[in-house]
C-alpha positions, 0 to 999 in steps of 0.5 A: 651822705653824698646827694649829687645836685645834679639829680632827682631822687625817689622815696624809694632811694633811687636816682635820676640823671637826665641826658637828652630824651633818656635818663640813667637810673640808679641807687643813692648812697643813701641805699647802697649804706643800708643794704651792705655789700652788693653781689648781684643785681638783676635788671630788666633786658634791652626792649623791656618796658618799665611801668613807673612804680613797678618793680624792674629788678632787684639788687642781693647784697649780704643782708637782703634782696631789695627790689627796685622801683621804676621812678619813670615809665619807658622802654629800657635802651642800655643796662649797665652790663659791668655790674654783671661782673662788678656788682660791687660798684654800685657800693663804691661808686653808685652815681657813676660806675654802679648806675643801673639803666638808661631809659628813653621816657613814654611820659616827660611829666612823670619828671615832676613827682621826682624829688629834689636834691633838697627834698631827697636830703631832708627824707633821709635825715 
């Protein structure tokens, strides 16, 4: 399984990426595999506040519909609109063209309950 050491990782399978005072959000390899196929993901609007471990969206592939967990709290600045009409990129390229939102943080110290790439790699096994 592919863990990028650039990132910071959740219990919940989901990614970190910081740039500046906004971070990018998105699925590990890690859950992309055990969901499948990806043909759908709902995610929260432009403005929308995210509460860290709240629900902020899901995503539908041919087993399941998993939601997601915000791993930070602010306010949504940018969705991934090209996941509208290729969900299917969050299976074929999950740190990059499948990442999910961009948020600006109301609270930098929630950084610190994220896990490590280390770490992340050790929970999966």
């Amino acid at each position: 399984m592919s863990v990028p050491e650039n990132l910071l990782y959740t219990k919940d399978h989901e990614w970190v990426r910081t740039e500046g005072d906004v971070v990018v959000i998105g699925i590990t390899h890690h859950a992309q595999d055990q969901l499948g196929d990806v043909v759908f993901v709902e995610m929260p609007q432009v403005g929308d506040t995210m509460t860290l471990n709240d629900t902020f969206g899901t995503v539908e592939s041919v087993k399941a519909v998993s939601d997601l967990f915000a791993p930070l709290s602010g306010e949504v600045s940018e969705i991934n609109e090209g996941l509208e009409d290729a969900p299917e990129s969050v299976n074929s390229d999950p740190y990059g063209a499948g990442w999910m939102v961009k948020v600006r943080l109301s609270d930098a110290g929630q950084m610190e309950q994220l896990l490590s790439p280390a770490a992340y790699s050790e929970l999966i096994g």
